[in-house]
C-alpha positions as CSV (number, residue, x, y, z in Angstrom):
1,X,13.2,-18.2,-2.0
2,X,15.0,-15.2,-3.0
3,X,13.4,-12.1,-1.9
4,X,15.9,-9.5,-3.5
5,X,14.9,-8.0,-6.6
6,X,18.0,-6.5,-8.3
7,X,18.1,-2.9,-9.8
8,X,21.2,-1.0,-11.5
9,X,23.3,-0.8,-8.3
10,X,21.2,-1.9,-5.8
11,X,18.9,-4.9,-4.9
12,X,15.1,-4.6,-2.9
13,X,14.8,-7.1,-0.7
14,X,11.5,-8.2,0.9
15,X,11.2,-9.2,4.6
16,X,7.6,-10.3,6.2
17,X,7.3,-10.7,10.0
18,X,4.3,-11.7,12.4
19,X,4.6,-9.2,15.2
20,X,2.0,-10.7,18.5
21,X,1.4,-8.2,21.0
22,X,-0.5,-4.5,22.1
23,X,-0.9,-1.9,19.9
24,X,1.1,0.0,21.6
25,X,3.7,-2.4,22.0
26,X,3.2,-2.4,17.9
27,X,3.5,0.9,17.5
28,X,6.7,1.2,19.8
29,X,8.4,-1.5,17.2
30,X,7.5,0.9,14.1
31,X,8.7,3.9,15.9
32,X,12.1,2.1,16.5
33,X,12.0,0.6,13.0
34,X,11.6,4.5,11.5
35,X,14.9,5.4,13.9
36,X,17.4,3.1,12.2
37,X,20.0,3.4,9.7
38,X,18.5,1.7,7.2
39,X,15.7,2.4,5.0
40,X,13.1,0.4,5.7
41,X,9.6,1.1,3.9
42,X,6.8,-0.5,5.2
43,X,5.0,-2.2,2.5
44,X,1.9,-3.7,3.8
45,X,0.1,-4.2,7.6
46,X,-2.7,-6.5,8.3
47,X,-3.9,-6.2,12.2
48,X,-6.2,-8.6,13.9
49,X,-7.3,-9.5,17.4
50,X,-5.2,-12.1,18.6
51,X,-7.0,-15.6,19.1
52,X,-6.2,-18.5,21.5
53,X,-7.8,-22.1,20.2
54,X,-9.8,-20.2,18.2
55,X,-11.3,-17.7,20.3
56,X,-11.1,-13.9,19.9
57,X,-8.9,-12.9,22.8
58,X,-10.4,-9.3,22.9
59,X,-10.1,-6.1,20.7
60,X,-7.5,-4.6,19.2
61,X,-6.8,-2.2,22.0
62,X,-3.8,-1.2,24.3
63,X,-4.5,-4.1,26.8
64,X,-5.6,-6.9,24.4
65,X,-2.9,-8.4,22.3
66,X,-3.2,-8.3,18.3
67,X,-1.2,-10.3,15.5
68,X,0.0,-7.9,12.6
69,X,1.7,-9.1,9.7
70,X,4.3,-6.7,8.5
71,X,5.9,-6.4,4.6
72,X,8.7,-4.3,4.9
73,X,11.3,-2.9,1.9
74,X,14.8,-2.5,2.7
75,X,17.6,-1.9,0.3
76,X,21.2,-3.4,-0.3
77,X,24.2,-2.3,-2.5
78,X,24.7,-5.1,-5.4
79,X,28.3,-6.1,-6.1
C-alpha cells in the first residue's frame, strides 16, 4: 500500500515500526530519531510489557523489555 499522501509540493508519508526492548533502550532510539535531518513527527506510541508464549515478561521498566509500536510522519519533495 501507498503510505504517501500528496500535498502541493510535497507528499506525507507514513512509516509504523515495532521497536522490542527497555525503555531506555526506547527512549535512546527517539532521542536519535529527534537528531536527524529529517523531520520526523511522531504520530502515535502504544507501549506494553513484552510477553514470551503468552506470559507477561515483567513491567515496563529499565530492566524488562517492552514492545512499542511507533507511527511516525516524515515528509518528501513531490516531483
Amino acid at each position: 500500500a501507498d503510505a504517501a499522501k500528496v500535498k502541493s509540493f510535497y507528499r506525507e508519508v507514513l512509516l509504523e515500526m515495532q521497536l522490542h526492548g527497555s525503555f531506555s533502550q526506547t527512549l535512546v532510539f527517539f532521542d536519535q530519531v529527534s537528531r536527524t535531518k529529517r523531520i520526523m513527527n511522531v504520530e502515535s506510541v502504544k507501549m506494553v510489557p513484552a510477553q514470551e508464549n503468552g506470559i507477561t515478561l515483567g513491567s515496563a521498566n529499565q530492566t524488562n523489555p517492552i514492545v512499542s509500536t511507533v507511527l511516525f510522519k516524515t515528509y518528501r519533495f513531490s516531483e
